[in-house]
C-alpha positions as CSV (number, residue, x, y, z in Angstrom):
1,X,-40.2,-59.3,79.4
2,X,-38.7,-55.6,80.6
3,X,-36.0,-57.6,82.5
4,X,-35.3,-59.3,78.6
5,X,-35.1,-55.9,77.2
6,X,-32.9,-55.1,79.5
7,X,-30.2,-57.4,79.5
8,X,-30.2,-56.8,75.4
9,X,-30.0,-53.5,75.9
10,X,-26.9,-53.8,77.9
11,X,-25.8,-56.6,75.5
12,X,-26.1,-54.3,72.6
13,X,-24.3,-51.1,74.9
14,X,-21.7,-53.3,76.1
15,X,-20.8,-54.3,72.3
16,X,-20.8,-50.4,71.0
17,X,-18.8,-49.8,73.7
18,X,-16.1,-52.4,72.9
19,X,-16.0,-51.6,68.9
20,X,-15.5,-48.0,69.8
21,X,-12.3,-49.0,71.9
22,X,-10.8,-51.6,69.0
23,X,-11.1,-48.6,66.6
24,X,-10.0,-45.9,68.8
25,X,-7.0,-48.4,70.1
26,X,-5.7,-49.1,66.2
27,X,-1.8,-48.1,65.7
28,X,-2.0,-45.2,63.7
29,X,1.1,-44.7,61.2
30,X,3.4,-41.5,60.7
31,X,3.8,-41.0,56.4
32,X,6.4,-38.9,55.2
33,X,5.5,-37.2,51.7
34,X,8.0,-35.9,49.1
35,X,7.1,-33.1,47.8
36,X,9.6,-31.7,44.7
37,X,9.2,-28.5,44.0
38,X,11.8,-28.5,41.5
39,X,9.4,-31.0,39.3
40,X,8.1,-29.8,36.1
41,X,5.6,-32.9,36.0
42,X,2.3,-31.6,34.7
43,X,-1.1,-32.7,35.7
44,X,-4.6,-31.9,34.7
45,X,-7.3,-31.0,37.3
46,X,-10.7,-31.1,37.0
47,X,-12.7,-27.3,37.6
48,X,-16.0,-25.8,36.6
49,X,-14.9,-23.8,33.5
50,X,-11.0,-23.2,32.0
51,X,-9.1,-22.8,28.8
52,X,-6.2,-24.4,28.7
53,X,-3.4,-22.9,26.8
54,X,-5.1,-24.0,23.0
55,X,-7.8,-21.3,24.8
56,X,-10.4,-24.3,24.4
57,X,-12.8,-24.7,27.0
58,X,-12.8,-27.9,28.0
59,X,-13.1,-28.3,32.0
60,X,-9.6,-28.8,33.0
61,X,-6.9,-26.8,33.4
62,X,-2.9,-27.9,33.9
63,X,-1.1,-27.0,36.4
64,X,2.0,-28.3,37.9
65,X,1.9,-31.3,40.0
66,X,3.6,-30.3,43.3
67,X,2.7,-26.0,44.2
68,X,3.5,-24.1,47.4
69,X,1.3,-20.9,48.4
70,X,2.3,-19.5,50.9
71,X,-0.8,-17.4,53.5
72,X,-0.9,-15.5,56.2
73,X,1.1,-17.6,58.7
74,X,0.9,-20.8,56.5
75,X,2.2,-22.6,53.8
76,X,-0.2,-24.4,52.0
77,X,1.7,-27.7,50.0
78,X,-0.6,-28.1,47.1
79,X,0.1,-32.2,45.1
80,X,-2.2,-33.2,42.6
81,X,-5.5,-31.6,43.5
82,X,-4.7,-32.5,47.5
83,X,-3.9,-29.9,50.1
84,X,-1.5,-29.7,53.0
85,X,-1.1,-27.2,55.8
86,X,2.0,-26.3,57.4
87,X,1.1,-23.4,60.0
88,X,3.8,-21.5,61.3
89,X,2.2,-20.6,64.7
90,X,1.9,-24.5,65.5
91,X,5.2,-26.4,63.9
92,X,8.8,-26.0,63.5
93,X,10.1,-26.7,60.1
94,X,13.0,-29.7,60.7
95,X,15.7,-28.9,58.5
96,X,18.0,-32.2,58.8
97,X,20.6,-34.0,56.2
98,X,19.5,-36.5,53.4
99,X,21.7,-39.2,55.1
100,X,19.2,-38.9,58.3
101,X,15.8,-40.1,55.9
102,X,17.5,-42.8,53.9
103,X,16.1,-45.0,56.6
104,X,12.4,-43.5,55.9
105,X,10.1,-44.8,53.7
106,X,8.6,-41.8,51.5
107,X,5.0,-41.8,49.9
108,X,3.4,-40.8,47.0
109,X,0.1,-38.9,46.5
110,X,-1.0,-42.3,45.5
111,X,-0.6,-44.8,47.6
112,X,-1.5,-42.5,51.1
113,X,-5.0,-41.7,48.8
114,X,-5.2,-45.8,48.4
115,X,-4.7,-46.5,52.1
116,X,-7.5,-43.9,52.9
117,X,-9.4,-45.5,50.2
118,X,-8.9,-48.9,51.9
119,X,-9.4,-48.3,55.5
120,X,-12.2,-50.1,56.8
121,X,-12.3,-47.8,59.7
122,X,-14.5,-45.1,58.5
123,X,-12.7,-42.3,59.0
124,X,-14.4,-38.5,58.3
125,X,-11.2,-36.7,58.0
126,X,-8.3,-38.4,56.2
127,X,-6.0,-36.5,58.0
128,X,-7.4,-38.9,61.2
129,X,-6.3,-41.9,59.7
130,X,-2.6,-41.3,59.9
131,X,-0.8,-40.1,63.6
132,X,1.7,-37.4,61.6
133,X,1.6,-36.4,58.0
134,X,5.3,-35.1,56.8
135,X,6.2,-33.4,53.6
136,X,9.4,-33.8,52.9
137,X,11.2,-31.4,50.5
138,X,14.8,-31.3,49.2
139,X,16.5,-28.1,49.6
140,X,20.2,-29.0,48.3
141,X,22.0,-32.1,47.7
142,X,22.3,-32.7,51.5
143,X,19.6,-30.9,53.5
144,X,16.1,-31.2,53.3
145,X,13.2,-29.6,55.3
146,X,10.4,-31.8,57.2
147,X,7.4,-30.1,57.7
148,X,4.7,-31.3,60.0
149,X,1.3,-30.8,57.9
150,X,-2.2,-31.2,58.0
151,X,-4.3,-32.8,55.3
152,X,-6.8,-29.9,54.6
153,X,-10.9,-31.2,53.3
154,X,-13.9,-30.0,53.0
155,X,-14.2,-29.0,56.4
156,X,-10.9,-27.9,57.5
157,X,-9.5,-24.2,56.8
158,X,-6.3,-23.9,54.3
């Protein structure tokens, strides 16, 4: 009976093991994110208590849709009611022409929250789904700047 108990055991160890590898082994993508600070797209964000500008309470509060703050030695790309992190001490901002991303496919807000929403992989962090998270912003009709970022959560620091 122990040697039964056994052999499951390493059955069952052997298994763990080999899920832990397929999921650590899956091809993570790079997702390049424009972010238009020139927009003047509104959006409304949920928050504990606000007036909007009819001084109504009422729980939300609009803001614009793409915000940049910029802390200590980071920037911190705000889109919807998602949070980026660009640090200064760890990345280079890329500044490179608009002919050099045409190639690129650019995300929205959207569909990077649906893939994170879809993953079957269980990730803790979104940022850990994806190998590199860009934002991409246009600084004149031919330049832009790529930032490397971090998706900032609950448990990360902004």
């Amino acid at each position: 009976m122990k040697i039964v108990n056994n052999i499951k055991y390493k059955i069952l160890m052997l298994f763990l093991i080999s899920t832990i590898n397929c999921i650590s082994q899956s091809k993570k993508e790079t997702v390049y994110i424009l972010f238009d600070g020139n927009s003047k797209e509104k959006c409304r964000l949920e928050v504990e208590y606000s007036s909007d500008n009819d001084g109504r309470l009422d729980g939300y509060q609009t803001v614009n849709k793409y915000r940049k703050k910029y802390k200590n030695n980071r920037i911190i790309f705000e889109i919807y009611n998602e949070n980026f992190v660009f640090d200064k001490q760890k990345f280079e901002p890329d500044t490179c022409s608009v002919q050099n991303f045409n190639k690129i496919k650019l995300e929205t807000i959207e569909s990077i929250n649906k893939k994170v929403k879809d993953s079957d992989l269980g990730y803790l962090f979104k940022n850990s789904l994806f190998n590199k998270i860009y934002l991409v912003e246009k600084i004149s009709e031919t330049r832009i700047i790529k930032y490397e970022v971090y998706w900032a959560g609950e448990l990360t620091s902004e």
